[in-house]
N, C-alpha and C positions, 0 to 999 in steps of 0.2 A: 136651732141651727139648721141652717138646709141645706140638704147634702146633696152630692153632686151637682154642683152647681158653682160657676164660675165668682170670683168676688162681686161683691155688692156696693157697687161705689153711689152713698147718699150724697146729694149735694140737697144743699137748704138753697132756693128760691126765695128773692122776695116775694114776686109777682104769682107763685104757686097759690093758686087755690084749695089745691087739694091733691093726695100724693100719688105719684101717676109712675107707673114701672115701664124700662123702656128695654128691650133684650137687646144685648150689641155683641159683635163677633167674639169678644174675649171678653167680655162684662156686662151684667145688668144695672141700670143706672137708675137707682130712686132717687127723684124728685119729689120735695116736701117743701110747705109752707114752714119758714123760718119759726110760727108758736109750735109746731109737733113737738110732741114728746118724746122720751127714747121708748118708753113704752105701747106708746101709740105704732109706735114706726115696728118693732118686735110686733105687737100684735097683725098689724097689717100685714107682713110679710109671711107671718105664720099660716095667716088665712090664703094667701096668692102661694102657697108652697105651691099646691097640686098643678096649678096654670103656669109656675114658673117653669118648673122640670116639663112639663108638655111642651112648652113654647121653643125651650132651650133644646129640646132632641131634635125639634123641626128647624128650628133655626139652622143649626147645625150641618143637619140633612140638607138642605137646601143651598146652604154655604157652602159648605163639599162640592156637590155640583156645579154650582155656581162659578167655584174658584177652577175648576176643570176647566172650565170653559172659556174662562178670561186667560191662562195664560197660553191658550191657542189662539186666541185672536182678542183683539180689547177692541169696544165699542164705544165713539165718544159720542157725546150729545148733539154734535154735527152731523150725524149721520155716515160721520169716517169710521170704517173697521181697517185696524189694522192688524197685518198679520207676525205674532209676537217669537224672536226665535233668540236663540241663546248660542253665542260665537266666543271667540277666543278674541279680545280688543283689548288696547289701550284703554278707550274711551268706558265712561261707566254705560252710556245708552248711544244709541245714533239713530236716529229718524228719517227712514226714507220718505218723504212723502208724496214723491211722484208714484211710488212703488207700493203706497201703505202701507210699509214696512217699519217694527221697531225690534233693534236688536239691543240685547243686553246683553251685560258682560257677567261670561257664566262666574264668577267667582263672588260676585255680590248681588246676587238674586233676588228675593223681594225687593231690596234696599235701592237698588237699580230700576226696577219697575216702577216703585214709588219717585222717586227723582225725575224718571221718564215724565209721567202723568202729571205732575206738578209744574214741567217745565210747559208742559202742553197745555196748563190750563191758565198760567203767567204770559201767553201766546192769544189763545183763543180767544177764552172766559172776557176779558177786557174790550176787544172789541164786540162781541155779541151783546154785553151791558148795553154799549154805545149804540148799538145798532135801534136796543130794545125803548132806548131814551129819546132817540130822534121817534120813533114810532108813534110813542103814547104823548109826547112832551112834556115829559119831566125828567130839567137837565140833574145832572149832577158837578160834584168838585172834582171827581179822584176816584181812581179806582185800584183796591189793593187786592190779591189772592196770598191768601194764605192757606193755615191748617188748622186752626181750631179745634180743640175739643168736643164742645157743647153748643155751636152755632151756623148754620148753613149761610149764613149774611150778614152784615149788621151795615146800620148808616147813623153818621155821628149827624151833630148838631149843623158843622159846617159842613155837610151835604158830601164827605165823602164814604164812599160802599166799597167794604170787605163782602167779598164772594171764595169759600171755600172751594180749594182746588179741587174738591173729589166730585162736586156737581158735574167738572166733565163724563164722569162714570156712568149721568142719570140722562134719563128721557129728554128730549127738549122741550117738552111742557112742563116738565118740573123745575126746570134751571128758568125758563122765561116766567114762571110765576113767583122764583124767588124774585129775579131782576125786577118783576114790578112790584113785588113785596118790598125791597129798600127802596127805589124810586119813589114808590108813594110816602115813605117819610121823608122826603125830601116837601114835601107839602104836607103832612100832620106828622109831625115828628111824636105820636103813641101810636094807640092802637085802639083808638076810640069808633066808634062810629062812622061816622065821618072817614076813616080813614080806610075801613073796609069797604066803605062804596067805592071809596077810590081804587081798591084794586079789584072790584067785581066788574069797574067800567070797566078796565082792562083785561079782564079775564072773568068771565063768566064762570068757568068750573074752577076757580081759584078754592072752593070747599073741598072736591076732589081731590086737586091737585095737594092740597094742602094735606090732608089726610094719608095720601101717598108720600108725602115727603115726608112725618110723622115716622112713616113706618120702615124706610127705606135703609138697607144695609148694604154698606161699603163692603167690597172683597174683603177675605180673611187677612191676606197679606197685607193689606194696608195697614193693618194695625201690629205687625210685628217688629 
């Protein structure tokens, strides 16, 4: 058992290779190949004890901060900062945007800031896809924002792309490398060869960027 340390949410992968630990603001998430054993999976974890407790005080640490700072002002992947304040309203959020202003309503606090960011990325996120598709030329069907769990993207068979609301939270080289991450399966619908040329045309640091989106943690509050 490892202690001090938030719960351990395994999920079994088909596509897992091999069992890969991910630290998240209120959980560590192992990923394993669906043949793992239980005992495999206990011994693995025994052995990442000492990295996990190191990972999780920094994480932490940096969360803290982090979270300080976002709800003085929030930075969306447009390069809009808005200045974030807490009033007395009807409303759950109100959106100045001549003003850069988002105000929430002090009585529902994170739950109000998540609502905010969600409606802002059901706003943005969709035409930036669009934007990102006339660019490269690769159309798509549809485009939905949600909230996912376990996935920054996805694109079905008939070509339409789910984009996670919280990528407005991230860089805009990270949000335009997922867009041409689903867009290019709209032309190889895996993840063959073939289909990573496709997104190196479009993005030469797509190994970067992809390694930053890997590793990238959403504010504390988002998950409360």
């Amino acid at each position: 058992m490892i202690s001090e340390l938030p719960e351990i949410k395994i999920v079994r992968h088909v596509n897992a290779k091999c069992l890969r630990l991910r630290v998240e603001p209120h959980a560590i998430r192992l990923t394993v190949p669906t043949f793992c054993t239980s005992k495999q999976i206990q011994t693995f974890l025994a052995q990442s004890q000492d990295w996990l407790e190191k990972t999780w005080q920094q994480q932490s640490a940096m969360q803290s901060s982090h979270e300080e700072q976002q709800i003085n002002d929030l930075i969306f992947f447009n390069q809009k900062k808005y200045l974030v304040s807490i009033r007395q309203q009807q409303k759950n959020y109100v959106f100045n945007h001549l003003q850069q202003q988002l105000i929430l309503n002090e009585n529902l606090g994170s739950a109000a800031l998540k609502e905010a960011v969600f409606s802002y990325a059901k706003k943005f996120l969709p035409y930036y896809l669009h934007e990102v598709s006339q660019e490269i030329a690769l159309p798509y069907r549809a485009c939905a924002i949600r909230r996912p769990k376990t996935r920054w993207g996805s694109c079905t068979s008939q070509h339409d792309i789910m984009l996670h609301a919280g990528l407005v939270l991230m860089p805009l080289n990270i949000v335009r490398y997922v867009c041409i991450h689903e867009l290019a399966h709209t032309r190889h619908f895996n993840h063959s060869a073939e289909f990573w040329n496709e997104v190196q045309k479009h993005d030469p640091d797509y190994l970067m960027h992809r390694k930053t989106l890997k590793s990238f943690q959403l504010p504390r509050w988002w998950y409360i």
